[in-house]
N, C-alpha and C positions, 0 to 999 in steps of 0.2 A: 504494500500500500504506500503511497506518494502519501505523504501528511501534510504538506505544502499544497497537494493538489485539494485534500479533502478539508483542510481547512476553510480554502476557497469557496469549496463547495456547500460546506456547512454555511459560514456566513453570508454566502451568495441567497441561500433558501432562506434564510431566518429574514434577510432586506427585502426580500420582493415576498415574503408568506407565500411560498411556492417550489415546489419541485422541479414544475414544468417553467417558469420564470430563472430560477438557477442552471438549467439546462438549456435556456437560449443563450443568456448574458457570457456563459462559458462555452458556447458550441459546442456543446456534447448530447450525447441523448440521453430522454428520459428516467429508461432504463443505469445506463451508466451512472447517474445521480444517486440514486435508489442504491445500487451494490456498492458505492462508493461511501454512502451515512451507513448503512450497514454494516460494512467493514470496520469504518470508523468507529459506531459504538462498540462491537466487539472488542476492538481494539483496547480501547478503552476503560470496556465493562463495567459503560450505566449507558442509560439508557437520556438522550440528548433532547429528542425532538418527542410528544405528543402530537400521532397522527390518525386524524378520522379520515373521513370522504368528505367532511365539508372544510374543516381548518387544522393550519399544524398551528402549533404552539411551543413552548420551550420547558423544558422540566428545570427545575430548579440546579441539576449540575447541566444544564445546558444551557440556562443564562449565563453562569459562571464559566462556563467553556468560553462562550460566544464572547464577551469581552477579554478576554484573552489572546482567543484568535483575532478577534477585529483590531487589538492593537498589533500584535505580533507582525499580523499582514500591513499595516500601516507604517512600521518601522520597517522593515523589508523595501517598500515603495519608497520611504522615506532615505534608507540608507543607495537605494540605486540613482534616486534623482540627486542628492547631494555630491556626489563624486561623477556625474553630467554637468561640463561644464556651462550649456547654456542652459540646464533648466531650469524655469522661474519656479518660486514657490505656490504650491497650491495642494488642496487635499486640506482634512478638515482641521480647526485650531481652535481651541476653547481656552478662555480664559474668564478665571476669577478677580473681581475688583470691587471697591466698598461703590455704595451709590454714587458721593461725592463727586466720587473722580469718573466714575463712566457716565454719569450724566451733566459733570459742568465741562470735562477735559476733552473726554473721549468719542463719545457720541456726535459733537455738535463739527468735530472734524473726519467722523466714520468713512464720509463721501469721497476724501481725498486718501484715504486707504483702500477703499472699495476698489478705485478708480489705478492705484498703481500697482496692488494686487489681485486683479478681478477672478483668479481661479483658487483662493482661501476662501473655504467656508469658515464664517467667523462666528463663535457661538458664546455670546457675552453672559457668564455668570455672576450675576449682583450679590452682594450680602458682605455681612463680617462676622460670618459664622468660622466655627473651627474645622475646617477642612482641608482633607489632608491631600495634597494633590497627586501622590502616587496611588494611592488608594482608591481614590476620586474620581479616576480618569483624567487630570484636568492638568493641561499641556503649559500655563504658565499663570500668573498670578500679580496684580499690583497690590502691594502690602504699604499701608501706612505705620511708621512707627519703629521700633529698632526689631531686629530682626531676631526670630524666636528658634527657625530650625535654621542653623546651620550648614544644616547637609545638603539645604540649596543653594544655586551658582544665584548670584545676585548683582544685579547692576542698578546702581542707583541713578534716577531718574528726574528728580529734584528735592523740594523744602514745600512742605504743608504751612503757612503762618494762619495762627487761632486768634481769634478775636471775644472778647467778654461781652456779652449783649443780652438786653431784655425787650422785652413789650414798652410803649410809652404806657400802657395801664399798670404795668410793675411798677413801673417808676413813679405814679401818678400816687400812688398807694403806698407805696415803702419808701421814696426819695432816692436822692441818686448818690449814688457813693462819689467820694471825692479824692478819697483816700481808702490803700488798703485797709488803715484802721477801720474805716467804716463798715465793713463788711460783715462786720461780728454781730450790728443789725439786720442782717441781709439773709433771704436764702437762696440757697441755692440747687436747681438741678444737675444732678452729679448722673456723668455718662458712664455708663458699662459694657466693659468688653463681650463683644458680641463670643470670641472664644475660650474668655477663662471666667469669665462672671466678673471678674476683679472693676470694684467700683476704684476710678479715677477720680482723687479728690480735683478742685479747684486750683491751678498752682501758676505763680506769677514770677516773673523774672525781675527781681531788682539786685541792680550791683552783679548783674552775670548769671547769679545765681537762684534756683527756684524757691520760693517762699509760696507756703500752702497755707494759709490768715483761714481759723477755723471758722466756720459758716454751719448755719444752721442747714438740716437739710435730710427730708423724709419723704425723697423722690427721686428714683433713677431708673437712667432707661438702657437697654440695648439695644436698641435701632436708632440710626442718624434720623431718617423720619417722624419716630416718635419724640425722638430728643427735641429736634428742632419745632416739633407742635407744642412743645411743653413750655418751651422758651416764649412762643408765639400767643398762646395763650393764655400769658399773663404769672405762669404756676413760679418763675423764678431766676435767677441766671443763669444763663447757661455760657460755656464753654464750644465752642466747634469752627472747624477749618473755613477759612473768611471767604474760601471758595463758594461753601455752602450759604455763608451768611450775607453775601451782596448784594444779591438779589430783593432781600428785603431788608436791609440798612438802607437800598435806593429806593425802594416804596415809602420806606418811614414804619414799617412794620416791627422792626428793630431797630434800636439804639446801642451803637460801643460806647461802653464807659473802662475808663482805668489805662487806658492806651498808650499810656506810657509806661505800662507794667504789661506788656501782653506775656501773655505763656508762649514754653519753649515751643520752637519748631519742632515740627517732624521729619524726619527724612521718610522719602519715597523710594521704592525700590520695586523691579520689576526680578520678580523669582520663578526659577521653574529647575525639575527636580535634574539629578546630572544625565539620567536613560533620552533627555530631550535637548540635550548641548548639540548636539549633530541636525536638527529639526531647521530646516530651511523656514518655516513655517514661524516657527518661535524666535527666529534670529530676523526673520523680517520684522515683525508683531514688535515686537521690544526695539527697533532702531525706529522705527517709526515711532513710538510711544516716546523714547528720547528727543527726538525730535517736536514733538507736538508738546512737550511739556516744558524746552527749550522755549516755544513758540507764543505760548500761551499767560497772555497777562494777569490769571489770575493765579497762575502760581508764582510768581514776583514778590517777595516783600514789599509793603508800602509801607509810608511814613508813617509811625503814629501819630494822629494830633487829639483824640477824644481825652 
């Protein structure tokens, strides 16, 4: 038995939900499909594909097969076009990134990635959940913040700067701080890491160094969404990347206070695990992402004047 062939063949049926669809797409005959899964699960000895007369389906070690295969065959494809010197990148690329950055950075310049790599399928995963990207499937990753697994190749991509801001109705109701001291009147919505739980207190940069001025505070969230409705809706101050907050700093929806004390940056970094360092796919994805964050004035530091 070819294992390379029945591989094919496997992931061929499970894409099109067909026997007779995997025996076009490979030019072979029906029959030949059929002894070749056959073979294979013996080979094997489980049992891969559920088949009636009206639908196949996957058994449980044949899901787990089938991602296996379907990468195994993809790094195969991936390692014969990388060592082609004229081939462009293409075939499929998913990537992991917080909201922030794929909806103020990423997204609003997709067109001009689409356009220089039009044969990447590009398959954008939102969140700041803990996922682990070998595991996961998931081909590269923008991380905000210092870097937690090591064992990925990392290139850093730029500086996140945070801004301290509330509602004009926070303010109209609690006053505006003037000073860190003030704060100890004040509360605050404290953010939570969407992958350790770990609340982030409040923390200010004076004299270089971070200063965390204790704040009241029986409210936190793990999603930038919910964080930034909390801030929005009067519950307190908040904390979050000025990316996310300009939008409504320029409506009037929020207010910076303290601006001469903002908290530290973040570095940015684009990660993905070492089995994807050879990925024409991932080495385009991340020189472009360098580029666009190069390019992009809201990852810039501004002045402070609040």
């Amino acid at each position: 038995m070819n294992r390379l062939q029945a591989m094919q063949v496997f992931t061929r049926i499970v894409d099109g939900n067909s026997f007779s669809a995997a025996a076009r797409s490979l030019d072979i005959t029906r029959s030949s499909v059929t002894t070749i899964i056959q073979a294979l699960e013996a080979h094997l000895k489980v049992r891969l594909l559920n088949r009636t007369t009206r639908r196949i389906s996957l058994t449980p070690d044949g899901a787990a097969y089938y991602e296996r295969c379907a990468r195994i065959l993809a790094d195969i494809e991936e390692s014969e076009r990388v060592f082609s010197r004229h081939a462009a990148p293409r075939g499929k690329l998913s990537v992991d990134m917080p909201g922030s950055i794929v909806n103020r950075v990423i997204v609003p310049a997709l067109d001009k990635f689409q356009a220089r790599y039009p044969d990447i399928d590009l398959l954008l995963r939102v969140g700041d959940t803990g996922v682990d990207l070998v595991q996961d499937n998931i081909d590269c990753a923008i991380r905000i913040g210092e870097l937690q697994d090591l064992t990925l190749i990392a290139r850093r991509l730029g500086t996140v700067e945070f801004v301290t801001v509330a509602s004009p109705a926070y303010f109209a109701r609690a006053g505006v701080p003037e000073t860190l001291a003030d704060l100890t009147m004040h509360t605050a919505v404290n953010h939570a890491s969407g992958r350790t739980g770990q609340i982030a207190q409040m923390d200010f940069i004076v004299d270089g160094k971070p200063v965390a001025p204790r704040m009241h505070s029986r409210l936190a969230a793990n999603d930038d969404a919910a964080y930034l409705q909390c801030g929005l809706n009067g519950l307190g101050l908040i904390q979050l990347p000025r990316l996310l907050a300009l939008p409504h700093l320029e409506a009037g929806e929020l207010v910076e206070v303290l601006g001469r004390w903002r908290p530290a940056p973040c570095p940015v970094h684009a990660v993905y695990p070492r089995s994807r360092r050879l990925s024409t796919q991932v080495r385009a994805f991340v020189d472009w992402a360098a580029e666009r964050f190069a390019q992009c004035d809201l990852m810039h530091a501004q002045h402070a004047t609040a």
